[in-house]
C-alpha positions in Angstrom: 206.4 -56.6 -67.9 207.8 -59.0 -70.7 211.5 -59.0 -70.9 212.2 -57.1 -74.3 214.1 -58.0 -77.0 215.6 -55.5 -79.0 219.2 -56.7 -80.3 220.4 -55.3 -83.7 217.7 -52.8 -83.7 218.6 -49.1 -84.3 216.6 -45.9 -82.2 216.2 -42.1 -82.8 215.3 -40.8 -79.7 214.5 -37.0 -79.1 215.1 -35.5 -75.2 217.1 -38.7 -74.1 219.6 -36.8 -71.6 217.7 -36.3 -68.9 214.4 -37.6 -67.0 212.2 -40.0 -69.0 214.2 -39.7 -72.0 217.2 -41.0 -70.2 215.7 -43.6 -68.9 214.0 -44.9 -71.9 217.7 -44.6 -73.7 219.7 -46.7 -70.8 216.1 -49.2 -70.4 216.5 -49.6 -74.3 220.4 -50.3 -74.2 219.7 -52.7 -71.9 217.5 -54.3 -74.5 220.3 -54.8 -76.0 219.9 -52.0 -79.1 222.6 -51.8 -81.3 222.3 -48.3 -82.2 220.8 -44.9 -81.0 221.2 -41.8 -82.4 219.9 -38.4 -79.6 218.5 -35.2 -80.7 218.8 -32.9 -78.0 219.1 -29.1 -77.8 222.5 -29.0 -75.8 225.7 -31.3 -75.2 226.7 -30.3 -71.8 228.1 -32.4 -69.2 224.7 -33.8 -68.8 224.5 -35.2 -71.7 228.2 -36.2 -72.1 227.8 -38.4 -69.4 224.5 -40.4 -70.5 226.1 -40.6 -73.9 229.1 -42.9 -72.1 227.0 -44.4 -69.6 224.9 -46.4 -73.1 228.2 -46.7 -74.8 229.7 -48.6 -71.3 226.5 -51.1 -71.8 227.9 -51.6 -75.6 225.1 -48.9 -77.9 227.1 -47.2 -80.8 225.4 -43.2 -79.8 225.4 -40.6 -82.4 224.7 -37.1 -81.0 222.8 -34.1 -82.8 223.0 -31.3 -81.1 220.1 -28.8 -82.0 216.1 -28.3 -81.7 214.1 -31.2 -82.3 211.4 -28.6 -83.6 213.9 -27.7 -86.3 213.3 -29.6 -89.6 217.1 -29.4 -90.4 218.3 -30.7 -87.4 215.5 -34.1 -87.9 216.9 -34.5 -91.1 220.1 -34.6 -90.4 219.2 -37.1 -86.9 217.6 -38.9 -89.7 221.0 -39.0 -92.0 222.8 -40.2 -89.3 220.9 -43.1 -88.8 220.6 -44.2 -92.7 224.5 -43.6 -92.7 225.7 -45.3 -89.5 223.4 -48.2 -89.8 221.3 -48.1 -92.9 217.8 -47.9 -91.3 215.7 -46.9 -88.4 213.7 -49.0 -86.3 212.4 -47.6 -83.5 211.5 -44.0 -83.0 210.7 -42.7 -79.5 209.6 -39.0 -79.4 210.1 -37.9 -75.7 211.6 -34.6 -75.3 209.1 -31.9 -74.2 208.6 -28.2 -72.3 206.1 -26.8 -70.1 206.0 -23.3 -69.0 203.4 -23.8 -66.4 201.8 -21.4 -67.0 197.9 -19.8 -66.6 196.1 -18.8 -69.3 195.7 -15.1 -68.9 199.7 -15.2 -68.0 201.1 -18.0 -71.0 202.6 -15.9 -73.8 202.5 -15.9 -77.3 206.0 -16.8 -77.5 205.8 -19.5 -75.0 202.7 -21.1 -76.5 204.8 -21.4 -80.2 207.7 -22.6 -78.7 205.8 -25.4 -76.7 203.8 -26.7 -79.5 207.2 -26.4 -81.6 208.9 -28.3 -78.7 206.1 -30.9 -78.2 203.9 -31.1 -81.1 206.0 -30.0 -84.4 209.0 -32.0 -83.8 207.1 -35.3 -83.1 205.7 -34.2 -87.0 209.0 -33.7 -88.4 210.4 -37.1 -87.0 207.5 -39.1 -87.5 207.8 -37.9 -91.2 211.2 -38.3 -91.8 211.6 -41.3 -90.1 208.0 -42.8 -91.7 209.8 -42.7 -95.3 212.9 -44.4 -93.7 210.6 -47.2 -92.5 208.4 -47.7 -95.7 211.5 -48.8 -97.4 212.2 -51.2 -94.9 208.8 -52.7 -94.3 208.2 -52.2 -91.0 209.4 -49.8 -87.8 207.9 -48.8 -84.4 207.0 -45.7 -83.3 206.2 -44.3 -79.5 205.4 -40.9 -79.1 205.0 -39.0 -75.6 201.3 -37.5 -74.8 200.3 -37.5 -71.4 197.4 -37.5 -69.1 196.9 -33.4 -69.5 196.2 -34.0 -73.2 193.2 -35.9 -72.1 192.0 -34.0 -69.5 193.7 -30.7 -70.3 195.6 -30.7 -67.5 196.5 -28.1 -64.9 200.1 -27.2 -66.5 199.0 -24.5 -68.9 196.9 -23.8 -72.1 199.6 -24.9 -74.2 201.2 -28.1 -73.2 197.5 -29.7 -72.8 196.8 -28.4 -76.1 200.1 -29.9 -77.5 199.4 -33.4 -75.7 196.2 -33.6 -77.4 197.7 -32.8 -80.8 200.1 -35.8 -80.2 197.2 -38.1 -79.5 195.4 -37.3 -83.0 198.7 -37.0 -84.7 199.5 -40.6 -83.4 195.9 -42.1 -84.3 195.9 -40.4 -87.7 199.5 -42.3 -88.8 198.9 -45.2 -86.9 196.0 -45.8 -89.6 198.4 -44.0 -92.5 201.4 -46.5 -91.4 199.8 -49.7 -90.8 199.8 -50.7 -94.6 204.0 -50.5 -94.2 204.0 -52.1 -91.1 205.0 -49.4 -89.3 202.9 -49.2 -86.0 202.4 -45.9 -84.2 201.8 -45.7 -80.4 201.3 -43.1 -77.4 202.2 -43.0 -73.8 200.1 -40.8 -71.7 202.6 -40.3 -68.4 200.6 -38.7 -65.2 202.8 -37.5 -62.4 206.3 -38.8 -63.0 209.3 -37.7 -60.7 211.2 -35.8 -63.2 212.9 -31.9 -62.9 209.5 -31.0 -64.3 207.4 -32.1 -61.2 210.4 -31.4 -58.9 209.5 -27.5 -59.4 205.7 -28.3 -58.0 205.3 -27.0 -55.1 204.9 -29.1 -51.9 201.2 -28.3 -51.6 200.7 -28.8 -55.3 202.5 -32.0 -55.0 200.8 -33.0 -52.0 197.3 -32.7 -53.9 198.1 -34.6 -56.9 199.3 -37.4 -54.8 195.8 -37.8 -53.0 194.4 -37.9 -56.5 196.5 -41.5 -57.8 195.0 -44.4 -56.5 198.7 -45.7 -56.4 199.4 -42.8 -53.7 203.0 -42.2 -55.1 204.3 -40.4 -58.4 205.7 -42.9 -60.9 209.6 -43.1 -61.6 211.2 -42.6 -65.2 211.8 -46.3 -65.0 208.8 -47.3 -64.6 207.1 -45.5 -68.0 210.3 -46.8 -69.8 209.6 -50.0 -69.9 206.5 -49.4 -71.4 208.3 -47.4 -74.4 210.5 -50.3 -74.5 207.6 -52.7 -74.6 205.8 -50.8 -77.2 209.4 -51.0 -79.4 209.8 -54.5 -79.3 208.0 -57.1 -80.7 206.3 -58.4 -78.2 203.6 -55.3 -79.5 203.4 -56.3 -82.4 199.5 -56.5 -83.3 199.6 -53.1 -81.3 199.2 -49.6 -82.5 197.0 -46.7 -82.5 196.9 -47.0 -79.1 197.0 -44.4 -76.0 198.6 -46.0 -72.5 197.9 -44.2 -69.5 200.7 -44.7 -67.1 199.8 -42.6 -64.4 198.9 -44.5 -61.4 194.9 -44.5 -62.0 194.3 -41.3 -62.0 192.8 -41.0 -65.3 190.1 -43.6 -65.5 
């Protein structure tokens, strides 16, 4: 992977606590951002602790504590940045819910709140954050799909449904954006050890493994540098793209 650049630059990052998110945050600060202001639903001890593990690598973090779903809470993420630093550069959409669900057994209360979760919060900060970077002239924007949104995946009606929403919502600014210099990019993460995968089952687990060429499930790590990639301007004459990073099993 290129070594990554991303010194002075300034990131609003939704579900950066835990998992992916977290590792995307710590992979950016390590990039040297300057800035990074985290939506996330709760600050618990969790969180506490990632927020002082990036401000020991020397990232000013701002947290907003609420719903990335919400359009208040976006807006105000969105404030925070403009105040604290005057712009936005980089937006990286990660957090995300799936109930795991079947289709006869996912709810109508579980399907909203996943495409609320998943699909209407990378909306509301992709809009938001779009107007921020228009005034400046430029701006980066990753958001999370994932393999299931290609194939429809085996993790419920609803979060396949949401991952493909992503991937049309990401083409359609991409070609919206480009005129600003604003470039809009996907990741599409397979199997990744996070506390999602950790509740597969053993047999489930065991099955998806014997479908990645790769033979292993990726690490958070490993699809963070790709985020940061996409961020930094090494991507530059990237965007409207879709990056599988799931070990080959979508080919």
């Amino acid at each position: 992977m290129f070594e990554v650049s991303l010194k002075g630059q300034v990131c609003l990052i939704t579900g950066a606590t835990r998992g992916i998110g977290k590792a995307v945050a710590l992979t950016m600060a390590k990039a040297d951002l300057m800035g990074l202001v985290i939506v996330d639903i709760q600050k618990d001890a969790v969180a506490e602790e990632t927020q002082k593990e990036l401000q020991s690598m020397g990232v000013d973090v701002k947290f907003v504590t609420g719903d990335a779903s919400s359009e208040d809470v976006i807006k105000e993420a969105v404030k925070v940045c403009v105040d604290s630093w005057g712009k936005i550069d980089i937006l990286a959409n990660i957090a995300g819910v799936s109930y795991m669900r079947g289709l006869e057994d996912t709810t109508v209360e579980q399907w909203d709140k996943v495409m609320a979760i998943n699909l209407r919060s990378t909306f509301l900060t992709m809009k938001y954050c779009s107007e921020v970077m228009k005034k400046q002239g430029y701006g980066s924007i990753v958001n999370t799909s994932s393999i299931a949104g290609i194939t429809g995946g085996n993790t419920g009606p609803d979060y396949g449904a949401s991952k493909a929403g992503i991937i049309a919502l990401t083409k359609f600014a991409a070609k919206k954006l480009g005129q600003y210099n604003i470039r809009v990019n996907a990741i599409a993460p397979g199997f990744i050890e996070t506390d999602m995968t950790a509740k597969l089952s053993d047999k489930v687990k065991e099955q998806a493994v014997s479908q990645i060429p790769l033979n292993r499930f990726g690490k958070p790590e490993e699809v963070a540098e790709l985020v940061a990639f996409l961020a930094g301007e090494k991507s530059n004459y990237i965007t409207g793209q879709v990056f599988h990073i799931d070990g080959g099993m979508v080919m």
